[in-house]
C-alpha positions as CSV (number, residue, x, y, z in Angstrom):
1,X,60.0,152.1,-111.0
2,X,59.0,155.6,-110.1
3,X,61.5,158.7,-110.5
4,X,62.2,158.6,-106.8
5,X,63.5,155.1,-106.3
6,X,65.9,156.3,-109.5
7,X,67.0,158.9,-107.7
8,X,71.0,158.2,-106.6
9,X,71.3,157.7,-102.6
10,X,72.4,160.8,-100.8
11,X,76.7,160.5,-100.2
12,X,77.2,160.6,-96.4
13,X,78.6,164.3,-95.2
14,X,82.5,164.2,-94.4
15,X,82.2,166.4,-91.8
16,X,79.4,164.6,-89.9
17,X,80.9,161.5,-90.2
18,X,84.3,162.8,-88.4
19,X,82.3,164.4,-85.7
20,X,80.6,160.9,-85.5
21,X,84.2,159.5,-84.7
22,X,85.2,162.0,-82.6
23,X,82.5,161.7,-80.2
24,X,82.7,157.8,-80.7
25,X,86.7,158.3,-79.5
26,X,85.6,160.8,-76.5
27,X,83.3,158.2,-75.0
28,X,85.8,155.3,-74.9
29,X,88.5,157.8,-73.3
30,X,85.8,158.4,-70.6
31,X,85.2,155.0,-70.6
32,X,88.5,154.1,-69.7
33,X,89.5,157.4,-67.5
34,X,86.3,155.7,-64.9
35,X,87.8,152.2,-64.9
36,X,91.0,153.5,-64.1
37,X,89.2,155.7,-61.3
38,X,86.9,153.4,-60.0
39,X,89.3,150.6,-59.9
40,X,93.5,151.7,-59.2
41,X,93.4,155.5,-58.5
42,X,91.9,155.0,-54.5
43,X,94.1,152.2,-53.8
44,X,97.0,154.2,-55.0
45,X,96.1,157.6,-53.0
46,X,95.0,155.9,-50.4
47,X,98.9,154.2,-50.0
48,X,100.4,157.5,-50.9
49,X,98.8,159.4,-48.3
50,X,100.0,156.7,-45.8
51,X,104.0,157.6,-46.8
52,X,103.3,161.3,-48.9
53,X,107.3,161.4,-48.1
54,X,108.4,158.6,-49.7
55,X,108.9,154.9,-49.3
56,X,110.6,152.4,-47.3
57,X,113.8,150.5,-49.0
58,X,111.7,147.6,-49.5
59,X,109.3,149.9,-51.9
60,X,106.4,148.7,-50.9
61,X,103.8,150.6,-53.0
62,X,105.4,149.0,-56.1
63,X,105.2,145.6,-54.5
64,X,101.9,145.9,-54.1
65,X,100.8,147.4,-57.2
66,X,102.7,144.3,-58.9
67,X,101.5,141.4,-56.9
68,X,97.9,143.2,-57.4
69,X,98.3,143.7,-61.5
70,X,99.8,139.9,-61.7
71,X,96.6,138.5,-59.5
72,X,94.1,136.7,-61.6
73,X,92.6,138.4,-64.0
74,X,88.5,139.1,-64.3
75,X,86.0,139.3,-67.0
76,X,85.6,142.7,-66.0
77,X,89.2,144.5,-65.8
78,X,90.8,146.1,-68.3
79,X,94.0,144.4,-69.8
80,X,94.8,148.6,-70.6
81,X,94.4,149.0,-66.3
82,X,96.4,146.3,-65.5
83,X,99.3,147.4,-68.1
84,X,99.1,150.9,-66.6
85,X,99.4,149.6,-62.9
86,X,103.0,147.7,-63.3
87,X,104.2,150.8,-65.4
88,X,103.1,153.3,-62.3
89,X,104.7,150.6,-60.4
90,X,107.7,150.6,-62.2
91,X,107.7,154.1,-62.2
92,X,108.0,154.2,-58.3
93,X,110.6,151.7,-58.3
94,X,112.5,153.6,-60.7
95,X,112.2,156.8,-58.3
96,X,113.7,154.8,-55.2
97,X,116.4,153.1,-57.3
98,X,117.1,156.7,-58.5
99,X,117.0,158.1,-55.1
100,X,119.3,155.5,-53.8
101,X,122.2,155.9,-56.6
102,X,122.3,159.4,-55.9
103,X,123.2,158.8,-52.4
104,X,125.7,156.3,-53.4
105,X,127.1,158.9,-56.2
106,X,127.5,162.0,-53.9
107,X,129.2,160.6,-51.0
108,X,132.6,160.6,-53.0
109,X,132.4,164.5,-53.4
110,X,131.4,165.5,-49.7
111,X,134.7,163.6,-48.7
112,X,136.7,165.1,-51.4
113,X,135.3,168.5,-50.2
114,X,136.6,167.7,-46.8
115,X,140.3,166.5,-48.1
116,X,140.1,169.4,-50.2
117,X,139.9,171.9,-47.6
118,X,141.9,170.1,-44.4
119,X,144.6,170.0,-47.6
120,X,144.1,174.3,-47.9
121,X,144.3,174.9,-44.4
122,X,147.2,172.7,-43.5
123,X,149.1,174.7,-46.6
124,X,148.0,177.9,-45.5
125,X,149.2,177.8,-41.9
126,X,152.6,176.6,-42.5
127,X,156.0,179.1,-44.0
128,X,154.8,177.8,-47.3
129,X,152.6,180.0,-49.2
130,X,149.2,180.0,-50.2
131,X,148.5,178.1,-53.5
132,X,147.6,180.4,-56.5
133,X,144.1,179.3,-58.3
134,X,145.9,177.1,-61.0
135,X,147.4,175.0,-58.0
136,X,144.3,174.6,-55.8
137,X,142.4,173.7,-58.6
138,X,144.8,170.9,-60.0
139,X,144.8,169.5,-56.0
140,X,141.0,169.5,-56.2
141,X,141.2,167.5,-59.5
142,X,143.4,165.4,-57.9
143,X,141.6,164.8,-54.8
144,X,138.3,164.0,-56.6
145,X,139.6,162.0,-59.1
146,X,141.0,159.9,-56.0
147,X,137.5,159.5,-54.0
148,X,135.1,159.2,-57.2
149,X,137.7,156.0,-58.6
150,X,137.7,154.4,-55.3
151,X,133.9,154.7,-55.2
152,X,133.4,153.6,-58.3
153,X,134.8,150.4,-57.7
154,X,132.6,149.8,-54.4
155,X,130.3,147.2,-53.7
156,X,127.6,149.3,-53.1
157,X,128.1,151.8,-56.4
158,X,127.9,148.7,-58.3
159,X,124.8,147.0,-56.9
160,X,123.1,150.9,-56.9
161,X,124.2,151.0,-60.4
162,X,122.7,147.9,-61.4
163,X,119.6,148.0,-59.7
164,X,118.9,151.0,-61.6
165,X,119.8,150.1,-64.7
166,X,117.4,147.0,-64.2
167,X,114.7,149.6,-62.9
168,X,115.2,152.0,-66.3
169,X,114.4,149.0,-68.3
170,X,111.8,147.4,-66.4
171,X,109.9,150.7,-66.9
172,X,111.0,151.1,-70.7
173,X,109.4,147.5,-70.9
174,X,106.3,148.5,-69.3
175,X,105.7,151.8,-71.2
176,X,106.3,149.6,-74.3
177,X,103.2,147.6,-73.3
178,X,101.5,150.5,-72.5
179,X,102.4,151.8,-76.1
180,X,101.4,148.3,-77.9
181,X,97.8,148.1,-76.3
182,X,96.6,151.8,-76.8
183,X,98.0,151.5,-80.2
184,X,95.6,147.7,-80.6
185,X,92.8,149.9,-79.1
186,X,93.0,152.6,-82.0
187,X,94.0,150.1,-84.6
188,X,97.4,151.9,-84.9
189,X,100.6,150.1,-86.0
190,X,103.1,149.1,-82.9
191,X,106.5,149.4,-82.9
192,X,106.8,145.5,-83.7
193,X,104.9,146.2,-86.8
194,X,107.5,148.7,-87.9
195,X,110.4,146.9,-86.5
196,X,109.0,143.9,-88.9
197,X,108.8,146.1,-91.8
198,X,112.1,147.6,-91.0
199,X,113.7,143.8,-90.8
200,X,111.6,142.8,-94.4
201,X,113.2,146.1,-95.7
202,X,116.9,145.5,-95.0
203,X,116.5,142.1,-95.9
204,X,115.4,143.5,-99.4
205,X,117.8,146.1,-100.0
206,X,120.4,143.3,-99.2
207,X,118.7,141.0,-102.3
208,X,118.6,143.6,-104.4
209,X,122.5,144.5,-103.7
210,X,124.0,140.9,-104.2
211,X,121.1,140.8,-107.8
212,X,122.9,143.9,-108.7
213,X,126.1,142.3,-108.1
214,X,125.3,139.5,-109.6
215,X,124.0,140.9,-113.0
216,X,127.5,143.9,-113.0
217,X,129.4,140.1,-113.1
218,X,127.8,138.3,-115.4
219,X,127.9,141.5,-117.7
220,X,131.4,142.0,-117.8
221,X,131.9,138.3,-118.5
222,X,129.8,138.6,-121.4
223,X,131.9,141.5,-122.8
224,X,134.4,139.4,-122.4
């Protein structure tokens, strides 16, 4: 064996290998940022330049984008592209839920505005004198307290309020899958990993509670 072959092999340099992984990581985001261009980013600009002020009631961008992201699903598309298109969807559909509950919410104080002043003027015109601040403030109270209970137990406050409730968790669910799948690209643990670990954890602490129990019993029997 000559002195070469016995010479130890050369330890590979930190610092090159991160640069290795960095540039490794780089690629796959461009990789990734041109699917998502060449695939969902014109459809979507193409139907937001159709309505650039908004959406119908029947949200029809986020219909699309859903039936589109549940179609069949190719060789070629990324399951990453498909997760991002129901969460922009859901985002949209969250925007017009919001949009729509607002409405529903301020009606109640234009009306108590308009009680609230046809209340002032018909005090202020009569013999009796003009309410100091503490007054007209505790007959605005009044008044709104009146027109926000009765619209809070409308028909429509309740659907607007549950349709966005059920939009704020649709997009919570698809941010989650969002979440889970970069996190499998990266080899990062999801949120069910520590949710499971949490579980396993309680689940111990409990054992080792009811052992400690357990042993604090049998000792004081023994001393007795």
């Amino acid at each position: 064996m000559s002195e070469k072959d016995k010479l130890p092999a050369a330890e590979p340099d930190p610092a090159l290998e991160w640069a290795k992984l960095w540039k490794a990581m780089a690629e796959s985001s461009n990789r990734m940022v041109e699917a998502w261009s060449g695939s969902m980013a014109p459809f979507m600009l193409a139907r937001l330049s159709e309505k650039p002020a908004g959406f119908g009631d029947g949200n029809e961008l986020s219909a699309a984008i859903e039936r589109m992201a549940q179609g069949p699903r190719l060789a070629d598309v990324w399951d990453i592209d498909r997760k991002m298109a129901l969460a922009f969807g859901a985002w949209i559909e969250m925007r017009q839920r919001l949009a729509s509950y607002n409405a529903v919410a301020a009606a109640p104080w234009a009306e108590a505005s308009k009680r609230f002043l046809e209340t002032m003027s018909a005090i202020g015109t009569g013999e009796t004198p003009a309410p100091d601040w503490r007054e007209a403030f505790a007959k605005w109270s009044e008044i709104s307290n009146e027109e926000l209970i009765r619209n809070q137990r409308t028909d429509g406050f309740l659907r607007a309020q549950k349709e966005l409730l059920q939009a704020g968790l649709q997009l919570r669910s698809r941010q989650d899958d969002i979440a889970e799948a970069a996190s499998a690209m990266f080899g990062l643990p999801t949120r069910k990993d520590f949710d499971d670990v949490t579980r396993q954890l309680t689940e111990l602490r409990r054992e080792v509670r009811a052992l400690s129990r357990q042993a604090r019993g049998q000792k004081i029997e023994g001393a007795l």
